[in-house]
N, C-alpha and C positions, 0 to 999 in steps of 0.2 A: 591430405586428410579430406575424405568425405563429409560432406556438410550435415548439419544435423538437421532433424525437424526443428522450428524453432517451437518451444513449449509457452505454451498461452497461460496467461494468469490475470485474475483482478483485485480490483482495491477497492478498499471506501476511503472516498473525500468524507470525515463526518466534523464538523461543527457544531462544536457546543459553548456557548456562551464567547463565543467570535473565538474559538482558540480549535486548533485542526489535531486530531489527534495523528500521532506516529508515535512509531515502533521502530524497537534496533532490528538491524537489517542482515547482520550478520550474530550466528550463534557464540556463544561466552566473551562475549565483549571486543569482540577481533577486531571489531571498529568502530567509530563514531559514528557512521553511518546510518541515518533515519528515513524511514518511509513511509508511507501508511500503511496502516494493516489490510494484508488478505495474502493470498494464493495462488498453489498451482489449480488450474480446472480440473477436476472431474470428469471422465466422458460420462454420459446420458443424462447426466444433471443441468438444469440450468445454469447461466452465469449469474445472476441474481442469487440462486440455491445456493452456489458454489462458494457466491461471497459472503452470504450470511453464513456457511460453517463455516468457514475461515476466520472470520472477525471474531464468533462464540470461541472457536479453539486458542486464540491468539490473546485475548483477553475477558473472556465470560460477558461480553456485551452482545447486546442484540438488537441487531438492527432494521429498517427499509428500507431497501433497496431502491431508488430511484435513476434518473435518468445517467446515460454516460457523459464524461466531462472533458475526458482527458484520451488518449491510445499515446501511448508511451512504448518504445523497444530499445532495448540494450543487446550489445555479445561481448563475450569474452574470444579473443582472437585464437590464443592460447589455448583453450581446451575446444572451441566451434561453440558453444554452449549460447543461446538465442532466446530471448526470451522477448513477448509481445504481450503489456499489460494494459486492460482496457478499464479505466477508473470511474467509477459511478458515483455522482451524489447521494449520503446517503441518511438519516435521520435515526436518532436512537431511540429505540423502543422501551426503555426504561432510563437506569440509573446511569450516571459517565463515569463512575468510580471504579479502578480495576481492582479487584478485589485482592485485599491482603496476602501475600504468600500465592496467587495464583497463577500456574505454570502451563504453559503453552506444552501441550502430549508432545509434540515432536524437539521440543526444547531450542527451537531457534532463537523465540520469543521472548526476552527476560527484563526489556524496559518497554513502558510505555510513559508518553509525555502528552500533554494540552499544551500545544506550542501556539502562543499569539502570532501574529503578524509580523510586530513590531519586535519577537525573539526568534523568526524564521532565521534571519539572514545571519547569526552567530552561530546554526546549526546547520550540521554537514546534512544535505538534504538532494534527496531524489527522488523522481525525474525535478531538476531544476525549473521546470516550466508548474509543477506542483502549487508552488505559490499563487501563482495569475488563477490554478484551476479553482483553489479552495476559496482564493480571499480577492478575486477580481472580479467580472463582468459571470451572472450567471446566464448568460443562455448560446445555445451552440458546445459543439463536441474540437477541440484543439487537440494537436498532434506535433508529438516532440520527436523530432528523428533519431533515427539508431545509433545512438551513441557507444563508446567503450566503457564498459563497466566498471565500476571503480568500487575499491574495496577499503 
């Protein structure tokens, strides 16, 4: 099998009130699985751009895009499928509440969580190195190598 392009995607680290939000990672509950909210890129838009629709689509917040924190890559061996996510700090521009009944258009999206610190490590979470990016040391960009994707 031909390898694939690996497809690029970004995230927001957002923090509020010391708790990191994420998002299920896989559509209709298929798994426990948590991440933080964002996406695939866009060509001609920025990364920044890219993550502020992602974040509005996935939960109607809006955000700042600040610096990057994290480059994260996973593959599925199985299908070639590669993916390269570049994680940015990022600050909310209003409210942290996801609103009532509100649904991500591509319907991947259907929980979201404020997970503290101290309720990380009970939660199935990725990239694993996520923890140190949102709730360690802030300054400098860390990189978590290409792992197997887990579902």
């Amino acid at each position: 099998m031909r390898p694939k392009s690996p497809r690029l995607a970004v995230r927001a680290v957002i923090l509020h009130e010391d708790r990191l939000l994420l998002v299920n990672a896989w559509p209709g509950g298929r798994s426990r699985l948590l991440c933080a909210p964002g996406g695939g890129v866009e060509p001609g838009q920025s990364l920044p751009a890219n993550l502020v629709r992602e974040v509005a689509e996935e939960t109607g917040l809006y955000i700042e895009v600040g610096a990057p924190c994290l480059v994260n890559e996973f593959h599925d061996p199985e299908s070639g499928f590669h993916q390269v996510e570049i994680f940015f700090r990022c600050k909310l521009v209003a409210g942290a509440e996801v609103a009532p009944g509100w649904q991500d258009p591509e319907r991947v999206v259907s929980e979201w969580h404020w997970v503290s610190r101290d309720e990380m490590p009970a939660r199935m979470v990725k990239p694993a190195s996520l923890f140190a990016a949102a709730f360690g040391a802030q300054d400098g960009v860390s990189y978590d190598p290409l792992e197997t994707i887990v579902r």
